[in-house]
VMD Tcl script that draws the C-alpha trace (Angstrom):
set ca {
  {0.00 0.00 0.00}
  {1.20 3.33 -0.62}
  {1.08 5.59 2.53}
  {2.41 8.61 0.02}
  {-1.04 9.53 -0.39}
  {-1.94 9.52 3.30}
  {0.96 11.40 4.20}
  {0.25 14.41 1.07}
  {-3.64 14.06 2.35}
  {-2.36 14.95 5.67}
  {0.37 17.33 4.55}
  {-2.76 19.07 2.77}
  {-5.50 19.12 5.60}
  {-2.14 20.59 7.67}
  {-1.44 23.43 5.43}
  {-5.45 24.06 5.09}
  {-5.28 23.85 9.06}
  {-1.92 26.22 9.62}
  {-4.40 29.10 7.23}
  {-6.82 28.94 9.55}
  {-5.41 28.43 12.69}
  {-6.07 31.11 14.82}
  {-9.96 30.80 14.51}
  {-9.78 27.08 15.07}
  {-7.68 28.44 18.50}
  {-10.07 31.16 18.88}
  {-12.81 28.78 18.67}
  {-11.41 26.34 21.66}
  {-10.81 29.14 23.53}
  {-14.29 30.36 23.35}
  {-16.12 26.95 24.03}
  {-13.59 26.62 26.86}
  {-14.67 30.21 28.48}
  {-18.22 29.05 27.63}
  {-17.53 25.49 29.65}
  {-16.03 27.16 33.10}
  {-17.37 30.68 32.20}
  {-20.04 29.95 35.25}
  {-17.32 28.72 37.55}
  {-14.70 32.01 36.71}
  {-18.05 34.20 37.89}
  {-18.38 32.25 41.07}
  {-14.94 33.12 42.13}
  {-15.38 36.99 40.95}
  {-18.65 37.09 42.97}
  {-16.99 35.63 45.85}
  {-14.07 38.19 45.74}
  {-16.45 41.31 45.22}
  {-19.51 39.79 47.41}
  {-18.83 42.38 50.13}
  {-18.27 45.18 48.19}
  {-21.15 47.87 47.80}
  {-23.86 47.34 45.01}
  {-22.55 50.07 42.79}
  {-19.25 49.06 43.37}
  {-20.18 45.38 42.83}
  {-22.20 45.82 39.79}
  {-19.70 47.89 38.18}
  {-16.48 45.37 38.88}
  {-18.77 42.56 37.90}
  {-19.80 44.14 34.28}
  {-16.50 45.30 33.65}
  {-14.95 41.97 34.34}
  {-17.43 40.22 32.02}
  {-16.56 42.77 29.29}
  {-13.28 43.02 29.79}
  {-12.27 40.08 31.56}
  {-13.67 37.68 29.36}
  {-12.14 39.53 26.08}
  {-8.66 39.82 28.08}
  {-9.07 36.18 28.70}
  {-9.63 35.59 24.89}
  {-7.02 38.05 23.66}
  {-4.01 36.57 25.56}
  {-5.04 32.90 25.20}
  {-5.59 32.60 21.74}
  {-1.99 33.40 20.28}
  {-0.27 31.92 23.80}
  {-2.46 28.33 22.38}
  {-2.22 29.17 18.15}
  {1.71 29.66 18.65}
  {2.16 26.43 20.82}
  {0.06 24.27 18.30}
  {1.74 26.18 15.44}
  {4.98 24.68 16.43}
  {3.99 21.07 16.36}
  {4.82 19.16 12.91}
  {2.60 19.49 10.32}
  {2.03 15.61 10.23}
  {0.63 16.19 13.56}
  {-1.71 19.02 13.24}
  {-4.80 18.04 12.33}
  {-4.49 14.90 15.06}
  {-3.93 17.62 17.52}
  {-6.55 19.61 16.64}
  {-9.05 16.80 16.73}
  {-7.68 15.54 19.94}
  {-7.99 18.85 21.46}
  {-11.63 19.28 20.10}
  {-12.53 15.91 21.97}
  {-10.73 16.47 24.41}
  {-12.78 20.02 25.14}
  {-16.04 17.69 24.71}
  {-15.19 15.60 27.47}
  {-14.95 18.73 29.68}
  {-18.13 19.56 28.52}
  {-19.47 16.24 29.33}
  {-17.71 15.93 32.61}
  {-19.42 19.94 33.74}
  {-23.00 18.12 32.48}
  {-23.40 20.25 29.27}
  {-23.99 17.40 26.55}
}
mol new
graphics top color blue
foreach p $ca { graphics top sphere $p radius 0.5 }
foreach p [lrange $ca 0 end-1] q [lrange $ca 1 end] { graphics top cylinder $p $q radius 0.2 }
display resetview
């Protein structure tokens, strides 16, 4: 059998995958904050709890707006440079192994 076309079939899906990389990162990243989103507000409402209600409603908004986009801006090129550097006959197992693996998180928190 001739694993040449396996290996250009994968060499393709990797170069197709290395284009679009950072919204395939940005994507995990999002479905990650959307996973333990609920349990990164528990521990800001814990932290401001005692605060006054103005004070309290104005962290907690702020934090959600900017928090959350902080959160997105500085993880997705920290993860898209890491998985950038693995070999391209690795990639797309990578990816797909991440993208399960991100499912099972979701399973485990009881949201599938």
């Amino acid at each position: 059998m001739d694993l040449n076309f396996i290996t250009d079939l994968i060499n393709s899906l990797s170069s197709l995958m290395k284009t679009y990389l950072n919204e395939i990162v940005l994507s995990m990243v999002a479905t990650l904050l959307v996973i333990y989103g609920n349990d990164i507000l528990s521990f800001v409402k814990k932290q401001i709890g005692s605060l006054r209600i103005f004070l309290r409603i104005s962290l907690f908004v702020a934090f959600c707006a900017f928090g959350f986009a902080f959160l997105t801006s500085f993880l997705t090129p920290l993860m898209s440079q890491t998985i950038g550097q693995v070999d391209k006959l690795w990639l797309p197992f990578i990816v797909i192994i991440s993208y399960y693996l991100i499912g099972l998180a979701a399973q485990k928190k009881g949201m599938i």
